[in-house]
N, C-alpha and C positions, 0 to 999 in steps of 0.2 A: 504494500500500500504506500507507493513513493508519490511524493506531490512534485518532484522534478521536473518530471516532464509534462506535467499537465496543461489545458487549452490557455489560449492566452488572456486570461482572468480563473480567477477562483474566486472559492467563495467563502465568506468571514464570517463571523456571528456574533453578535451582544445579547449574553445573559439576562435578559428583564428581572427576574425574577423568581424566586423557589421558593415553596412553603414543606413544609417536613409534617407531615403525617404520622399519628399512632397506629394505624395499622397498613399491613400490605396492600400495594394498589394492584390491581386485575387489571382495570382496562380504564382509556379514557376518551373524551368527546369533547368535542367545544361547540357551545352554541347557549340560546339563551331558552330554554326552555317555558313553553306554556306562553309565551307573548307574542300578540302579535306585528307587534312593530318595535323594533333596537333601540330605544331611547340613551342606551347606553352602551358600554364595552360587554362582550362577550364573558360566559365564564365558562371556567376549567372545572369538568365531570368528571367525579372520581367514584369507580365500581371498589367497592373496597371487600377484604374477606368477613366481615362485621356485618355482609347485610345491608351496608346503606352505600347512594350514593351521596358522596359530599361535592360543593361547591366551594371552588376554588375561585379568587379575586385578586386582581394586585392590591387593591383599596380598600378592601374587607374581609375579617376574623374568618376561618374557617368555617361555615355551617352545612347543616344536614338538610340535604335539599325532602329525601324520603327516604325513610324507611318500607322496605319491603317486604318485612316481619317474616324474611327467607332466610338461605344460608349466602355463605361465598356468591358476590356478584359475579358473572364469569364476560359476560358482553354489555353493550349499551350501543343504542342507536338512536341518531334523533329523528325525525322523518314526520311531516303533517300529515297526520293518520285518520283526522277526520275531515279534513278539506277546506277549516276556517282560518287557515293562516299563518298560524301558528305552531313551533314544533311540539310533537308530542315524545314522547320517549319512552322505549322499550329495554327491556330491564331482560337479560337471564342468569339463571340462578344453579348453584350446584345441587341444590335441591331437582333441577328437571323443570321449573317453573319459566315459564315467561307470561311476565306483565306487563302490560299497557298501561302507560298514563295519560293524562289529557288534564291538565289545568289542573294539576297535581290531584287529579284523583285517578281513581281504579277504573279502567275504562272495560278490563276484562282481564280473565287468567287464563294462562294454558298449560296444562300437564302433559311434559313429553315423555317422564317416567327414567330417563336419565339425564345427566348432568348438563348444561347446556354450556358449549367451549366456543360458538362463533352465531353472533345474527349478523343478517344483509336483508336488505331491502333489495327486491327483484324489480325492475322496472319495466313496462313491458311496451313497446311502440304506440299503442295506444292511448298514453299515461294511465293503468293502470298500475297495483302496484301488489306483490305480495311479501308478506312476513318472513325469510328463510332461516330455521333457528336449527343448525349444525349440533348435535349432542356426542355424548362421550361412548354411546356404544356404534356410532357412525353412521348412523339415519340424520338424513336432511327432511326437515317438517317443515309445510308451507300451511299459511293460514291466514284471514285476514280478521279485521276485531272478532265478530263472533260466527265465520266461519270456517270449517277445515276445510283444506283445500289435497294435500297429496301425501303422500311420504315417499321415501324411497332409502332403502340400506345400502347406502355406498359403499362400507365396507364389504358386503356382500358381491358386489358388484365387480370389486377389487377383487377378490379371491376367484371370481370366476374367469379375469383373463390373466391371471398370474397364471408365468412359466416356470421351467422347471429351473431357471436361469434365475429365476428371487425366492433365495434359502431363508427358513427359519419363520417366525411368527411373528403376527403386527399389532403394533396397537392402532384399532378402528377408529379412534375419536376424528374429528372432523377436523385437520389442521386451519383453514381457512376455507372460503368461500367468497366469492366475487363476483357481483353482478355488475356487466358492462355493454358495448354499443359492441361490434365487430362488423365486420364487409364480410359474406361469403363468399364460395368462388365464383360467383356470378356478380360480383360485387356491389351485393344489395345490402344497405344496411339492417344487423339482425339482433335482437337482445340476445343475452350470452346469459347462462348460470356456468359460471364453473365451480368446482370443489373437487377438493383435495384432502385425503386421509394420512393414513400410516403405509402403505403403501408406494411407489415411485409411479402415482398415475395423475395426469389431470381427467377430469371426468363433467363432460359438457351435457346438463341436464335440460329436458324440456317437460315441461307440465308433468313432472312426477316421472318420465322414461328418461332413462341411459341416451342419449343419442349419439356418444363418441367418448373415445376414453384413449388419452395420449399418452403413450411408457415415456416418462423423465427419467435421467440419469439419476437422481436424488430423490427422497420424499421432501415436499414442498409445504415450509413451513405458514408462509405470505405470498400476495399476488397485488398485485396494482395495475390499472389499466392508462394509457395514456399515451402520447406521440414520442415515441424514442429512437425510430430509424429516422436517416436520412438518405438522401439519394445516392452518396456512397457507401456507406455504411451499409445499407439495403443491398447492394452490389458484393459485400464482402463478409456476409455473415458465415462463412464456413473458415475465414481467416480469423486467427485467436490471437494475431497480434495484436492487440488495438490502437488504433489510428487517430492522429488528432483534429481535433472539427475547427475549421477555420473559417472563420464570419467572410459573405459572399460568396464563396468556394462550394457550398455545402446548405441544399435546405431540406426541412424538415418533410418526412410524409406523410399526409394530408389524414390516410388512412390510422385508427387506434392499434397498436397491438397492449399485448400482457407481459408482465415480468412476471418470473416465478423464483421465487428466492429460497434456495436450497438449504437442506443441511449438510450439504458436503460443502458448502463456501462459497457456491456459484450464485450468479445470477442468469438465470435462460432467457429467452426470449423468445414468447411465441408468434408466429408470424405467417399467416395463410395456414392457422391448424397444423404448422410444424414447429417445433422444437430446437434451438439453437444454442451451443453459449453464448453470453454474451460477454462478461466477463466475473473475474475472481476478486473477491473480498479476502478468503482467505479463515472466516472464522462461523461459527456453526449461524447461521441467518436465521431471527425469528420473526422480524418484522422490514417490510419494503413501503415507501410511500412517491407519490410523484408529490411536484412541485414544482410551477411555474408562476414566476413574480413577473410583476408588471413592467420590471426591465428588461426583461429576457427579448431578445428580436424575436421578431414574428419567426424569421425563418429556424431559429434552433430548435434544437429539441427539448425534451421536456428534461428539467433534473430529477436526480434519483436519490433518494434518501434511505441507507441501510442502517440493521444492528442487531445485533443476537447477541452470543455468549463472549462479550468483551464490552471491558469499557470506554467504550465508544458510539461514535457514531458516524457512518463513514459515505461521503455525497459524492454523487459522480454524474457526471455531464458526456454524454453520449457514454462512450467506452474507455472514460479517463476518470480519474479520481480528481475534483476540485479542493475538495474541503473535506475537515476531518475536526469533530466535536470530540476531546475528554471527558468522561464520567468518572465521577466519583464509585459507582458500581455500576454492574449493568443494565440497560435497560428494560425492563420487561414489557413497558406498553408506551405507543410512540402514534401522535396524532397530531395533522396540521388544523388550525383554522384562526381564524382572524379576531385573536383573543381580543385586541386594543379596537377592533371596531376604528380601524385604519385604513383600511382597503386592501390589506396586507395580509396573509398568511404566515401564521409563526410557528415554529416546531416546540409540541411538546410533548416532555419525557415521563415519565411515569418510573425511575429506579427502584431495584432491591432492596435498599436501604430505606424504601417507603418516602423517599424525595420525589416531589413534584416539578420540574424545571422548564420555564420558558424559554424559546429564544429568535431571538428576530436574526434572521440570512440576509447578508447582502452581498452586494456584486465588490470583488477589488481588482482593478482593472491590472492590469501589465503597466509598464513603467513604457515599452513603447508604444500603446496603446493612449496612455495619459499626456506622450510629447506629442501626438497625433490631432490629439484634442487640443492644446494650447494655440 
């Protein structure tokens, strides 16, 4: 992970802010829940193993937004669920629970009967929308407030096109899931489910059916969707040298692919339903995010935000490493959004150590870049 030779800027970051928490953070969100207009800056959602979500503020004490009267948070998601404007927030629990809120109250329950390790919101061309809550014996459950809609055992799924070439036994819980846009081959825009287990497969769902299942080099711990090829780049994905992206020389393509962030250290790249490296971190990947600020030219690509079992956090722009965050421990849960209510997206960390940490990314230009501007 050298910053040597990287594009001609990288990327900096100022610490806003950290609050220290009594218990373990699970998972986090940003958004201002239950309103429906911003009056103000954004807060920091924290899924904690205590059963509540708390809110986090630069400006104010720590409080407890709900109580769930469950166990271990394990997800959180915000999404307007009843259609007036407003985000609502959906909660799952180690208990197998997931609940609905709405103007902080209980809008519904649902019993998946095991633990719940990943929710996504499914979007569908239509703007509808469903609930996908990933559990720990590896069933994906769709559902919307008070209707079920599918289920389907992924893990079961997994086991039936494993070869004889993946020894040994898996654990089925659901590592991630991802709901996004894709082109087909016919290059029509189409919603996407994917998910991913214990196993080395991505697995493209539709209305409760399998409809394609891709063998990865790795079990895939995160996914992020977003604009990361370019028109050379696009041209050399079977070369693992990676090449440096140089403003004019190089623009972005038009079409989304997915990252898939390994446990063997890679990051893949899916692209027309195949499978590519794209390149190496180097340490076990738990979580990936995109990120594109409002400096960024239209024509680059999108940046890339890693981090798993190190403390760190490690950003890369196309197929180069820019920037690189120290932790105090590692990260366990890592979400962007626009805490200052700035127009800005900010990265935040969720550590082991039960630290909460903000931080604003920006651009630092190259020194010939800066005589160019004068």
């Amino acid at each position: 992970m050298d910053l040597n030779d990287a594009n001609q800027w990288r990327l900096g970051y100022d610490k806003l802010w950290a609050s220290q928490l009594d218990d373990p953070i699970n998972c986090l969100a940003v958004g201002k829940p239950f309103l429906e207009e911003l009056s103000e800056e954004n807060d920091v959602l924290v899924g904690t193993t205590a059963g509540r979500v708390l809110i986090l503020n630069q400006t104010k004490p720590v409080e407890g937004l709900l109580d769930t009267k469950g166990n271990s948070i394990q997800a959180l998601k915000l999404h307007d669920l009843t259609g007036y404007g407003a985000l609502d927030l959906v909660v799952g629990d180690s208990d197998g629970v997931v609940t609905l809120f709405s103007r902080q109250q209980i809008l519904s329950k649902r019993e998946l009967g095991s633990a719940v390790m990943q929710i996504e919101i499914y979007e569908d061309q239509a703007g509808g929308y469903e609930i996908i809550a990933g559990d720990m014996h590896g069933t994906l459950t769709s559902f919307q407030q008070h209707d079920a809609l599918w289920k389907l055992n992924v893990a079961e799924e997994s086991a039936k096109v494993a070869t004889l070439g993946i020894a040994g036994r898996r654990s089925p819980y659901i590592r991630c899931v991802l709901s996004t846009t894709l082109k087909d081959l016919s290059g029509l825009n189409v919603s996407c489910l994917l998910a991913c287990d214990g196993w080395p497969f991505v697995h493209f769902v539709q209305e409760g059916e399998k409809i394609m299942t891709l063998r990865v080099p790795s079990i895939i711990h995160s996914m992020c969707a977003g604009h990361f090829l370019t028109t050379s780049t696009e041209k050399s994905l079977n070369d693992q040298q990676p090449k440096a992206i140089h403003a004019g020389q190089d623009v972005k393509i038009n079409s989304k692919q997915v990252l898939l962030a390994g446990e063997d250290g890679n990051v893949y790249i899916l692209v027309n339903f195949e499978v590519y490296l794209w390149f190496t971190v180097g340490i076990c990947l738990t979580n990936i995010l995109t990120f594109r600020p409002s400096w960024l030219l239209e024509e680059e690509p999108d940046i890339i935000i890693c981090a798993g079992q190190s403390n760190g956090v490690y950003i890369y722009h196309g197929r180069k490493m820019v920037g690189e965050i120290t932790t105090a421990d590692w990260p366990h849960a890592m979400t962007m959004g626009d805490v200052n209510a700035d127009g800005q997206d900010e990265l935040v960390l969720g550590l082991l150590d039960q630290t909460v940490e903000v931080y604003r990314l920006n651009q630092i230009k190259s020194k010939d870049e800066m005589m160019m501007s004068c």
